[in-house]
FIMIDREN-673791 format. One record per residue (C-alpha): x, y, z; residue in one letter. Coordinates in steps of 0.5 Angstrom, whole numbers, plus 500, padded with zeros to 3 digits. Example, Ala and Ser with C-alpha at 12.3 -4.5 7.8 and 13.67 -1.06 7.14 Angstrom:
2
525491516A 527498514S 
***
This chain:
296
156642085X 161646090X 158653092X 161658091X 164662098X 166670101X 168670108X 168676111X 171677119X 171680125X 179682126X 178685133X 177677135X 183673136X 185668132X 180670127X 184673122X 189667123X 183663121X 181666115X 187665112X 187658113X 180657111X 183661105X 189656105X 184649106X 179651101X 184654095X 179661095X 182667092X 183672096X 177676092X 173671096X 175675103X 172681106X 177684111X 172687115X 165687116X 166695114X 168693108X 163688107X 159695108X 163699104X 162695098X 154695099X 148691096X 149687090X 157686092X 155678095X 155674088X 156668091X 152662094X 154662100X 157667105X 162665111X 162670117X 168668123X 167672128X 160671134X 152673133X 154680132X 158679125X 152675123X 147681125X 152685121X 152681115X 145679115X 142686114X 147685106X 146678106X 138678106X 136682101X 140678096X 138671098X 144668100X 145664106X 150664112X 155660114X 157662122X 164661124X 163663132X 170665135X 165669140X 162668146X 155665145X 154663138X 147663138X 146663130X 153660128X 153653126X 160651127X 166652132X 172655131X 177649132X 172644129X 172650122X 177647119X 176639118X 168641117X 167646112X 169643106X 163638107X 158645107X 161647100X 159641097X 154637100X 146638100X 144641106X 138644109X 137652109X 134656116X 130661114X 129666119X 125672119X 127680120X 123685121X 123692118X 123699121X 120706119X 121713123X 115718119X 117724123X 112728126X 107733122X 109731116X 104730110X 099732114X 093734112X 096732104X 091728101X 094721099X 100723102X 103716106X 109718110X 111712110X 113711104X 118717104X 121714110X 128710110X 128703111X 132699116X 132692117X 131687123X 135680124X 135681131X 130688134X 128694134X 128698140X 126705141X 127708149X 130714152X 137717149X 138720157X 141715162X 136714167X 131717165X 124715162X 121715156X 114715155X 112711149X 105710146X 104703143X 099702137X 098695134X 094694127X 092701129X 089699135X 091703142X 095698146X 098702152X 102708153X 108705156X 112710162X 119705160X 126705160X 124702153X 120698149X 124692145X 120689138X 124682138X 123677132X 125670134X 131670133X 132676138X 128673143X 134670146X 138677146X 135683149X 129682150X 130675154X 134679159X 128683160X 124677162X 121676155X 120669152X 125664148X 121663142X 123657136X 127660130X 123658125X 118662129X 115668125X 111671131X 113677133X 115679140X 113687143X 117687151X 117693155X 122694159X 122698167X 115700166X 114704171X 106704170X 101699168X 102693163X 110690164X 108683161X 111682154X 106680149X 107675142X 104679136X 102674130X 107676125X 102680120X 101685126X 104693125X 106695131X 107704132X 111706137X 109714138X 114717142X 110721146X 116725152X 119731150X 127729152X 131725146X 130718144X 133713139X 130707135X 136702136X 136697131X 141690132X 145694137X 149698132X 144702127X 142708133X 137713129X 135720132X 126720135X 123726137X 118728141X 111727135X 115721131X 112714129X 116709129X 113703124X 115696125X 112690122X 115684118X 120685113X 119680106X 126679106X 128672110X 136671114X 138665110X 143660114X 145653112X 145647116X 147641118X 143638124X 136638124X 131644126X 131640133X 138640135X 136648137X 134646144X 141642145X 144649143X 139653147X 141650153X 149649151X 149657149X 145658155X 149654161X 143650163X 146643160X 145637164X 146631164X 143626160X 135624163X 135617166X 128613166X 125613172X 125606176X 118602176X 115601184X 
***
């Protein structure tokens, strides 16, 4: 059975526009299976992707974009990279066209990959109500790649106070503090000297970044853990989520972060073991091939 397929875009990429409609063209799709941007992917909100499947041309941030509306209704992803790094994308431009065909139609394997879920409880409110839990009044966000909470102000510090499981951990004098899922551990959070975990991992990752004082190794958190980060300094701070979600926190807020019950879904055709190839594709670190050392 063929799926059925929405493609939605990054225009500001070149020759991604140019893709689309020869992918339009090669799959004989309507143009109501086409989402011009990612804005109005946004536009059109949950419930909108009544599809099986959802191609996005366009790099990792295309994905991040439409894995936050793809996620919730189940419905995996097929990246096109025309981008840099393509970490999450499963084809390359150029390759798109002689290969898409086969993701439609033939049985394949789905990649599920965890997201995290974030919450800021404002300070001060529901204290003293008995019963009252603030963070079920908070707005929800979600996570595919982190979280991220650190001062708003250029070159100056936040101090942030960590609780995990409701157990104090460190109060942290940092530029920031990352919340990473696995597949974050490649993005920010590794060019803050964090680790690369498998994305199929559910582990957590909590990396602070220019810690002025105290602990400044990144920490592996199982992925049941909830993690508070209480913003302790008095300058303005945000909650960055995936680089393109930025919420105000003042000085008294909680933000809660713990694992979200929804999953990014991607369709694959390589096995789980052909990421360490990508990783180090993606990485420039791929060598030549590994000759057998000589017997003496």
């Amino acid at each position: 059975m063929r799926r059925s397929v929405a493609i939605v875009y990054n225009p500001s990429i070149n020759g991604a526009q140019e893709l689309v409609g020869k992918l339009l063209q090669r799959l004989k799709l309507d143009r109501r299976a086409l989402y011009t941007s990612i804005e109005d992917l946004e536009r059109r909100g949950e419930g909108s992707l009544k599809v099986d499947l959802l191609l996005t041309v366009g790099g990792d941030g295309t994905i991040l974009h439409a894995a936050h509306l793809a996620a919730p209704q189940g419905v995996p992803i097929l990246g096109i990279n025309m981008g840099r790094l393509g970490f999450m994308t499963e084809l390359g431009g150029k390759e798109a066209l002689e290969n898409v065909e086969r993701y439609l139609v033939e049985e394949l394997w789905i990649e599920e990959r965890a997201m995290l879920q974030a919450r800021i409880a404002p300070a001060g409110v529901g204290q003293g109500e008995e019963g009252y839990d603030p963070w079920a009044a908070a707005p929800l966000c979600l996570a595919l790649n982190e979280a991220v909470v650190g001062s708003s102000a250029v070159a100056r510090m936040a101090t942030i106070r960590v609780f995990v499981d409701d157990a104090f951990l460190a109060e942290y004098r940092a530029d920031s503090v990352i919340v990473a899922t696995a597949t974050g551990s490649t993005g920010y959070s590794l060019s803050a000297g964090g680790p690369i975990l498998h994305p199929l991992s559910r582990d957590i990752i909590l990396n602070p970044v220019a810690v002025h004082l105290g602990l400044s190794s990144p920490l592996v958190l199982p992925p049941t853990s909830r993690i508070r980060l209480g913003v302790v300094s008095q300058g303005p701070a945000t909650l960055s989520v995936d680089g393109f979600i930025d919420l105000r926190v003042s000085e008294g807020d909680e933000v809660l972060l713990e694992a979200s019950p929804y999953k990014a879904r991607f369709l694959r055709s390589q096995p789980p073991s052909h990421y360490y190839a990508t990783l180090m594709r993606r990485l420039g670190l791929e060598g030549g091939e590994l000759k057998p050392r000589a017997l003496r």
